[in-house]
C-alpha positions in Angstrom: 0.0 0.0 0.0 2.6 2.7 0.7 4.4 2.1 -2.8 1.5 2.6 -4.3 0.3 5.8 -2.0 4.0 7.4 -2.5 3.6 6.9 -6.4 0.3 8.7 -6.5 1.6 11.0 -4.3 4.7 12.1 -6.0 3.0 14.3 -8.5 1.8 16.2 -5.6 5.5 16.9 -4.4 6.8 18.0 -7.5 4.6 20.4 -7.8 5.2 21.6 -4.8 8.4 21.7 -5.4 7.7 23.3 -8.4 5.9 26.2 -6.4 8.6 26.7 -3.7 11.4 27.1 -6.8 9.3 30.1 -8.3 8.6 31.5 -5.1 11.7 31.7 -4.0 13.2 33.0 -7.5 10.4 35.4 -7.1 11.7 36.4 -3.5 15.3 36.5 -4.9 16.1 33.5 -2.4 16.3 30.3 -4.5 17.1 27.4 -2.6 17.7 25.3 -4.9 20.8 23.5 -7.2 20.1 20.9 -9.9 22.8 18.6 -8.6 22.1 18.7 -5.1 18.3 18.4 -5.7 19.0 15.2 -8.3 21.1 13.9 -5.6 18.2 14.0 -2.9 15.4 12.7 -4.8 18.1 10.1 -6.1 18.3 8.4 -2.7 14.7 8.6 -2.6 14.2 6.8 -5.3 17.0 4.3 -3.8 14.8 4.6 -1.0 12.0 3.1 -2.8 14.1 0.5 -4.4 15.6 -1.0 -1.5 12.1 -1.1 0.3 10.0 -3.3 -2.9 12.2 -5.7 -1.1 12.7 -4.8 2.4 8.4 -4.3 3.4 7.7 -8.3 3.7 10.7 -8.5 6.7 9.8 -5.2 8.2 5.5 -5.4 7.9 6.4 -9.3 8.2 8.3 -8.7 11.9 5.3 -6.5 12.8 2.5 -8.6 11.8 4.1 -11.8 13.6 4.3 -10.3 16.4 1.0 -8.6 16.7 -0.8 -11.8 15.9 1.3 -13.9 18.7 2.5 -11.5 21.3 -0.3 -8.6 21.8 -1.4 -7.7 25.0 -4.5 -6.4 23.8 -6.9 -6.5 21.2 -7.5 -3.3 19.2 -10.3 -2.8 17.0 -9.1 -1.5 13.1 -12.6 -0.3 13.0 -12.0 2.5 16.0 -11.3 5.9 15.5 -10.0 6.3 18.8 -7.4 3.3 17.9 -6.1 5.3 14.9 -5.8 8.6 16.9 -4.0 6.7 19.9 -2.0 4.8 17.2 -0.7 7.8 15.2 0.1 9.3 18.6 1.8 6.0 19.7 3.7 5.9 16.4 4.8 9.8 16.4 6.3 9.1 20.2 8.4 6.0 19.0 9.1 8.1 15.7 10.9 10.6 18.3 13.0 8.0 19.7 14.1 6.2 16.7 15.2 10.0 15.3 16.8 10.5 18.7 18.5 7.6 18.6 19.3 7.9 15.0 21.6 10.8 16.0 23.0 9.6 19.5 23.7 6.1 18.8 26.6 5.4 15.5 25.0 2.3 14.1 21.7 3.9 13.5 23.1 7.3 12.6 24.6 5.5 9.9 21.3 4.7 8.1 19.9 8.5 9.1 23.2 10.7 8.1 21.5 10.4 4.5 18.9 12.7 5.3 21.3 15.2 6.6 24.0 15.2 3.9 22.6 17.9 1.8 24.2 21.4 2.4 20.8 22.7 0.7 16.9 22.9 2.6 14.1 22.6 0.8 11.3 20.2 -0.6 13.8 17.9 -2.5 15.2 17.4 0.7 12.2 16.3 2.6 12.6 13.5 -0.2 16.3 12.4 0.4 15.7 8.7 2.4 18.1 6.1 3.8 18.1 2.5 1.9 19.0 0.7 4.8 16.5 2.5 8.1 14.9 -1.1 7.6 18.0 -3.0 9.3 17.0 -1.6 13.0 14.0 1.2 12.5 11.4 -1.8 13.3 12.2 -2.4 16.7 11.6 0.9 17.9 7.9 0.2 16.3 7.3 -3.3 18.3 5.7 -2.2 21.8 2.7 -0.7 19.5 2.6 -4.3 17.6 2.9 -5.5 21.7 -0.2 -3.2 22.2 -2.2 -4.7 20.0 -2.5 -2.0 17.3 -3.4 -3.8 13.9 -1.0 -4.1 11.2 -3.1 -2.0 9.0 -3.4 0.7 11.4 0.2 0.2 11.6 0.8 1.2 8.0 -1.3 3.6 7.4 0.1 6.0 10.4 3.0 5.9 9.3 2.3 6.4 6.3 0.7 9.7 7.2 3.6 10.5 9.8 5.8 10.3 6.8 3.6 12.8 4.3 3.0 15.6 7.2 7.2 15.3 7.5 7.1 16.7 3.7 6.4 20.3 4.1 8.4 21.2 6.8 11.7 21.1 4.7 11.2 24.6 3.2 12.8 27.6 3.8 10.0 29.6 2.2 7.6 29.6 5.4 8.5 31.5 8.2 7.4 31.1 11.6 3.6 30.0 12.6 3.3 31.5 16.0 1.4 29.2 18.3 1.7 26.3 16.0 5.5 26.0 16.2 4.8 25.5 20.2 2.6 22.3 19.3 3.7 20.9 16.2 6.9 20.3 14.1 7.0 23.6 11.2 9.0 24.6 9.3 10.6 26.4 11.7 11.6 24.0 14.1 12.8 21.6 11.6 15.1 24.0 9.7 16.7 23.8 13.4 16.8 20.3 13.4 18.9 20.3 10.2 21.3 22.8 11.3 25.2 21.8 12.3 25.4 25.1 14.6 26.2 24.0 17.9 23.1 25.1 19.4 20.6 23.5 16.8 23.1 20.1 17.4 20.8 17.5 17.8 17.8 18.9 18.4 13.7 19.0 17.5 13.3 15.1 16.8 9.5 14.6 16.4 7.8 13.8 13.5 4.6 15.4 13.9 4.5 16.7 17.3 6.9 18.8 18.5 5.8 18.4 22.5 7.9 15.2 22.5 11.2 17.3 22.2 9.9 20.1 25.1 9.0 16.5 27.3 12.4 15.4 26.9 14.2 18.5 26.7 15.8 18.3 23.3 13.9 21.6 22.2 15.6 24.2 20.7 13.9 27.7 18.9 15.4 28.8 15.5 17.1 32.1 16.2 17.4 34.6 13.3 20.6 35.6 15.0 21.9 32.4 14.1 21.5 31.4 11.1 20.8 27.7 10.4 23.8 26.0 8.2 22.8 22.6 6.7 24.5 19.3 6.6 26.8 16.9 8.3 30.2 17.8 10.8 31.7 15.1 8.2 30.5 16.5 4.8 30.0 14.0 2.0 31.5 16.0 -0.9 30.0 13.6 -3.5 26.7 12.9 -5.6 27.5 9.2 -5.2 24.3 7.7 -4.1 26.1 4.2 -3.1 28.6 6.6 -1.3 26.3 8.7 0.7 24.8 5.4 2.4 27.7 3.5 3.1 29.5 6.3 4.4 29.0 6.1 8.1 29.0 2.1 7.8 32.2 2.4 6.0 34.3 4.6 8.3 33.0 2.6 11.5 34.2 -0.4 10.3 37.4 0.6 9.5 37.9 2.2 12.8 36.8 -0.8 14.0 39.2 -2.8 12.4 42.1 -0.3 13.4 41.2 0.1 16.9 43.8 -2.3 19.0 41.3 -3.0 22.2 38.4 -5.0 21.6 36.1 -3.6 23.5 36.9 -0.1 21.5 35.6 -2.6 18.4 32.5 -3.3 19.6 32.1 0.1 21.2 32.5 2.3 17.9 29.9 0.6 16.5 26.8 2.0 19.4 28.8 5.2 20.8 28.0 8.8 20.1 28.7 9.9 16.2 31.7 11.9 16.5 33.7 9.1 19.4 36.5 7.2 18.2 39.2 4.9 19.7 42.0 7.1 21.1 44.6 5.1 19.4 42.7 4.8 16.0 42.0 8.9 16.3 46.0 10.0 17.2 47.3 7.7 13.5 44.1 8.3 11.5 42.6 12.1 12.8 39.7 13.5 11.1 39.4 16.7 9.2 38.3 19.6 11.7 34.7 20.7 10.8 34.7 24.4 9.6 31.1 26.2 9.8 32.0 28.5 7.3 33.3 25.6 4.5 32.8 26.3 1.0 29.8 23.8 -0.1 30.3 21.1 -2.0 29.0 22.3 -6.0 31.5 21.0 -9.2 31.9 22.8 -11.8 30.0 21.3 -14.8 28.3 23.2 -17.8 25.3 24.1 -18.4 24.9 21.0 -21.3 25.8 18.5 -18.8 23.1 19.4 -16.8 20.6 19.2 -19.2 21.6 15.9 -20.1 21.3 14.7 -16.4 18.4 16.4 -16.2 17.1 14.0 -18.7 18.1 10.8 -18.2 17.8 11.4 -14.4 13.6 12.3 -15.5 13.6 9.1 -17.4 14.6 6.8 -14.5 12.0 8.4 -12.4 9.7 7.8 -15.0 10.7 4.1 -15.2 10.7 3.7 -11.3 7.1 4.4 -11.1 7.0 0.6 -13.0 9.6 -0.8 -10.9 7.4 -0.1 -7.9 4.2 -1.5 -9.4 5.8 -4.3 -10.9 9.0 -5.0 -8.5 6.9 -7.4 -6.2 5.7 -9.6 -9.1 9.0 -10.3 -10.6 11.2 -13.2 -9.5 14.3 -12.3 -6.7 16.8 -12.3 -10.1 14.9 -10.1 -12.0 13.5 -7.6 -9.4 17.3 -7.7 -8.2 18.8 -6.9 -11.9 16.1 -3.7 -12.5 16.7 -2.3 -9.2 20.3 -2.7 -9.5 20.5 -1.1 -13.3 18.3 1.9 -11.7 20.8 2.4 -8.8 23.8 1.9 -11.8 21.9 4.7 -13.6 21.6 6.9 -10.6 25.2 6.4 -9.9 26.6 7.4 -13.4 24.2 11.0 -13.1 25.8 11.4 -10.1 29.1 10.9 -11.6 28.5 12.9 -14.5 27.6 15.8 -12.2 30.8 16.0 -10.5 32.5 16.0 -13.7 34.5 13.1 -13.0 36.1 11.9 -16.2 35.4 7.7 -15.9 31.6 8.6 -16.7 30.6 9.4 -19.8 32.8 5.9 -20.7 29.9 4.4 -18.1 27.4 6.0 -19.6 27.9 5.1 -23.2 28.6 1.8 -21.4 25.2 1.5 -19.9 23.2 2.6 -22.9 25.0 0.2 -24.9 24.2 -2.9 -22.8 20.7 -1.5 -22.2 19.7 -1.1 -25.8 21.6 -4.3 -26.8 19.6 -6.4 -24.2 16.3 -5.1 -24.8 16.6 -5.7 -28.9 18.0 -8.9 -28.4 15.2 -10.4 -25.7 12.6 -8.0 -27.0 11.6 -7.7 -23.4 11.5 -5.2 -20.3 12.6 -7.1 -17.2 10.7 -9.7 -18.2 7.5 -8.2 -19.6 7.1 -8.2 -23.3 7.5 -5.4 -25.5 5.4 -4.3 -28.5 7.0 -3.1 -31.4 6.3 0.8 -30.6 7.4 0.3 -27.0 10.3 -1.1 -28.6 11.2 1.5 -30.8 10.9 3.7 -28.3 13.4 2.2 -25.8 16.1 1.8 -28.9 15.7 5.1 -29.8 15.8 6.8 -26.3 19.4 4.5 -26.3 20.0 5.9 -29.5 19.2 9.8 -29.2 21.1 9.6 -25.4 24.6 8.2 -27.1 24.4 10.5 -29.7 23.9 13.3 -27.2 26.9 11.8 -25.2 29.4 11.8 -27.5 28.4 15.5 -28.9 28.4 16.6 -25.2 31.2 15.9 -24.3 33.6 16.2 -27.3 31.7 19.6 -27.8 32.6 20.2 -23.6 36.5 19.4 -24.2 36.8 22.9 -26.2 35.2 24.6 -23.8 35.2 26.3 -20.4 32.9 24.7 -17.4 29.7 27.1 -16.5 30.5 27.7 -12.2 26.7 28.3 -11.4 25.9 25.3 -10.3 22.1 26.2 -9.9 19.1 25.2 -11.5 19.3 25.5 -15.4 16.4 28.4 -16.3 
């Protein structure tokens, strides 16, 4: 149900992203850069991917243990159950976010939200692909309570959506709604690396969890909010920007001489290393006032991203419809050549020079594949759908190699933003 809610809904938050990037061109206050807003709905998509396969053990843990360990029985057919559900769900929400940033295994899967160095509706859609490992256990005491799995789904499902319009830095404050609920306002805190918005405003929904548990903090114009990590990605690398975290603590792990350090890296603060394995291998000191991370590409480059990252959102929306019916090998191969797609935009946007070979690579095999088998991921193709594909292939190489002969004579455009 959710895959098929977020496709419907996606429409919906394009154009409101669509809205917010006229408004604020309009106000003189764009918020917005193609490459760092491909990069965020990117890792949604990933997002999307990874859970086509990840729902049955995560739903599947919850429903098991609803139907055999429940202390109560809840009627689905009670309003009261939804509202004390969603208000159930929205207080584990707050500690799986608080944990998410206090605890270095789960602040692995979470760092993805935070990477970009932008704010604004894209953002709202840049997701972890691996919240699934340990996110479901902070869910089980309302599966204990008895709360049905369908309730189950669908408040989350609408904790998620409300979470989508506070990522803008187009609405101020809201007075006495910031007291009660998570805004705009107190997310744009949330985001911030400043030292007094570390680590603060976790709720999903309600922001009266964070003023219970005293992790409430007030935006302050004074101060204003910088976005993104103490350890800055510096990459549009999808696969980078979620193993990341995971990456670094195991090779501290691996360095670290005591064994108890081992163990400990993995569930200690983000930010605490072994002594031993931060005196031979320091870290870069985190400077507030960095230069943000935004290659130089040309304008021509961006337009080509532009399109073939809009193609592979267009395809997605059939991975999720169709993902669940395919076999393990062939839902596996299409979600693996849209993450290989994903990662050669990314690629292509940082101007590295090994990707346009990728690219030409991957159009190749693509267009190869589908006129040999004369199918889509296993789903038969008529002879205009066909055509289509080959041509697409076709137009995209020749595009390629005009690009980026054309782009050797040439200087990069520095703007970085959004091509108008």
């Amino acid at each position: 149900m959710q895959e098929l809610v977020i496709t419907l809904a996606t429409p919906v938050f394009f154009l409101l992203i669509f809205i917010e990037w006229i408004a604020g061109r309009l106000r003189d206050n764009d918020t917005y850069r193609l490459n760092d807003s491909i990069n965020s709905i990117g890792l949604g998509i990933i997002s999307q991917i990874v859970g086509v396969f990840s729902k049955v053990f995560q739903i599947g843990i919850y429903a098991w243990v609803a139907q055999r360990a429940a202390v109560f029985t809840l009627a689905a057919d009670n309003p009261l159950v939804w509202l004390l559900a969603l208000l159930a769900y929205d207080f584990c929400y707050y500690w799986l976010h608080r944990m998410g940033h206090e605890v270095n295994i789960l602040w692995a899967a979470h760092v993805v939200h935070h990477q970009s160095e932008e704010y604004n509706l894209s953002t709202a859609l840049r997701q972890t692909g691996s919240g699934f490992l340990f996110g479901w256990v902070f869910y089980l005491p309302l599966a204990l309570a008895g709360v049905p799995t369908n309730v189950f789904i669908a408040v989350a499902l609408v904790d998620l959506l409300y979470q989508f319009w506070v990522h803008t830095r187009q609405i101020g404050r809201l007075g006495w709604f910031d007291r009660f609920f998570v805004s705009p306002s107190n997310h744009r805190a949330h985001h911030g690396v400043n030292d007094i918005y570390l680590d603060k405003n976790y709720g999903g929904i309600l922001i009266l969890w964070d003023r219970l548990f005293g992790t409430y903090v007030e935006e302050d114009d004074a101060e204003p909010v910088v976005y993104g990590t103490r350890s800055p990605l510096r990459s549009w690398n999808p696969i980078r920007a979620n193993l990341e975290v995971y990456a670094g603590l195991w090779h501290d792990a691996m360095r670290a001489r005591k064994l108890s350090d081992k163990l400990r890296v993995w569930f200690a603060r983000p930010g605490w290393r072994p002594a031993d394995v931060a005196a031979s291998h320091p870290s870069a000191p985190f400077d507030l006032a960095r230069e943000i991370f935004n290659p130089r590409v040309g304008n021509t480059v961006q337009w080509y991203c532009l399109a073939q990252f809009s193609t592979v959102l267009l395809i997605t929306t059939h991975f999720l419809a169709v993902g669940p019916l395919l076999s393990l090998p062939l839902g596996g191969g299409y979600g693996l050549w849209l993450l290989l797609s994903l990662w050669i935009v990314g690629g292509l946007l940082e101007g590295a020079r090994r990707y346009p070979a990728a690219e030409a690579a991957r159009l190749l095999i693509t267009g190869i594949g589908v006129a040999v088998a004369g199918q889509w991921w296993g789903y038969e193709l008529t002879m205009p759908a066909l055509a289509l594909i080959l041509g697409a292939c076709a137009a995209s190489l020749g595009w390629l190699m005009f690009l980026f002969r054309s782009s050797a004579k040439q200087q990069p455009d520095v703007s970085g933003h959004a091509i108008s």
